[in-house]
Structures are given as C-alpha cells and as structure tokens.
Residue, then its C-alpha position, 0 to 999 in steps of 0.5 A: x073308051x070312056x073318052x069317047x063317052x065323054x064326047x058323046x054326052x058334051x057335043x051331043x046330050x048337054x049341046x042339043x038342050x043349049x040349043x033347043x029353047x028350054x032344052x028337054x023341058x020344051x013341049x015337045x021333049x021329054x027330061x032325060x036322065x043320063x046314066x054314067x056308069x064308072x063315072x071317074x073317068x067320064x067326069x072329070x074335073x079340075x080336082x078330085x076330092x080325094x087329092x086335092x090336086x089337078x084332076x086328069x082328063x078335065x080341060x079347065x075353061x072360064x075364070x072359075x077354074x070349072x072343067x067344062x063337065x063341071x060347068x055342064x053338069x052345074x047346069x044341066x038341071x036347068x035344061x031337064x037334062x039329069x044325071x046319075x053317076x055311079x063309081x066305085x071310086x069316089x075319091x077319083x070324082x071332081x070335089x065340086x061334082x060331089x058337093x053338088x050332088x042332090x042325093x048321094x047313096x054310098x055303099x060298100x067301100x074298100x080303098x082308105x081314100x075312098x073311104x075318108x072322101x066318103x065319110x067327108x061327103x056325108x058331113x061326117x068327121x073320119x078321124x075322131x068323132x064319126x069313126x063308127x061310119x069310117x069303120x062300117x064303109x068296109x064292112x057294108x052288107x051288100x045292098x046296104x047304103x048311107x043315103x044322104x040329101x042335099x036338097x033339104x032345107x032343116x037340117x035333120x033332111x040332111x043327116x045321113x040315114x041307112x037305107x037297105x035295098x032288097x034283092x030282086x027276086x026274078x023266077x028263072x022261068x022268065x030269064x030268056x036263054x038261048x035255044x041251044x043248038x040241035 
C-alpha cells in the first residue's frame, strides 16, 4: 500500500542523498525526480490544509512540529532529489507542503473542501472577491489548469495564470496490443 511507498522513498531515495556527499548532485549522480502519485496518503503531515487539524499518518519530529516527510521534502532540493506530487485531494495534503510548493497546476476539482484549500493555495479569496475562481474548479474542461509559481520574484510571476494542455494524439498503429491467441 501507500505506507509502503511512504518507506520506501524515507529510507531509501532521501537517506542515500544524506549520505552520499552532495547527494544526486555528486559527479557521479544524476538529479532525480520522484513522481508520487496519490500523493495524500504518502505525504503526510502534521496538519492538512484543509482542516487545520493534526494530520494522519505523520509521525511529527523536532521542535518545529515538521513530520519528517516535511522536513524531507523542505530539504530535499538541496540534495537533486525533486519531487512532483499529484492528488486529487488537495485539502488531504500537509499546509506546509503546499505552501512550499514551486509550481502548483491545479485542475479540475469537485469536494468544496478542495475547492476552497485550493483557491487559497493560489492567493486567491473564496468567499467574496475571487468567487469567479471558486466557481470555475468545478467546472474546469478537461486539460485546463490554474497554474501558479511561487518561485518568482515580482509580483506578476505570481499571479495565477490558465494554461490549457493539449490532448496526445497517439495513432492506433503505434499502441502495442497483444497478439491474440490462435
């Protein structure tokens, strides 16, 4: 299950770059990227940003309050080790790994909570003066998605833009299926 992931990426990925010199940025390493997918119930942390309230499967370390997943992925840039998470439950996800996300692509939501965590996660106000962006989560076409940087420095870098994904278009003659049976 996902605990098992969970595992796997704490003693193996992040503990190899803490112990090698310079970690997936050594001459002899390449930077990794870690993709998680369903990512809520592998990260864990001590709130979700949704609730405001202790999170699930965190075990919190350090005077900070930080899970360690907190504290790992805080420093896992550092290291080359980089780290793409993806859910469909963004409320579920720790506030702090939100907020230090470096790009944020957020599509098509349906659960209020979500929803608001979201349009908060953008820099945007869900009850008054951003309602627009409330009301467009919902109805998001597919392959549309608010896309927003946290790694600029002027403020415009920041403002939350819409970016539209075009479908792949991949001829059937190339898709492998498997010889039937004779």
């Amino acid at each position: 299950g996902s605990r098992g992931l969970g595992d796997v990426y704490k003693r193996q990925f992040y503990k190899f770059a803490l112990a090698h010199d310079k970690g997936y940025l050594s001459e002899d390493q390449y930077e990794t990227v870690l993709v998680i997918e369903e990512a809520n119930e592998v990260l864990t942390g001590s709130d979700n940003a949704g609730s405001g309230a202790s999170g699930g499967g965190g075990q919190s370390s350090g005077l900070s309050g930080q899970s360690e997943f907190e504290q790992i992925v805080d420093q896992a840039a550092g290291y080359g080790l980089f780290i793409i998470a993806i859910t469909q439950k963004i409320s579920m996800m720790p506030s702090s790994l939100i907020a230090n996300a470096g790009i944020k692509f957020i599509g098509r939501l349906g659960a209020n909570q979500d929803i608001q965590t979201a349009a908060i996660a953008i820099g945007k106000e869900p009850r008054y003066e951003d309602r627009d962006v409330v009301k467009w989560f919902p109805r998001a076409p597919i392959g549309w998605f608010v896309c927003q940087t946290s790694r600029g420095f002027d403020y415009k870098m920041a403002e939350p833009i819409l970016v539209a994904v075009d479908k792949l278009n991949i001829p059937t003659c190339l898709l492998y299926t498997s010889p039937s049976p004779r």
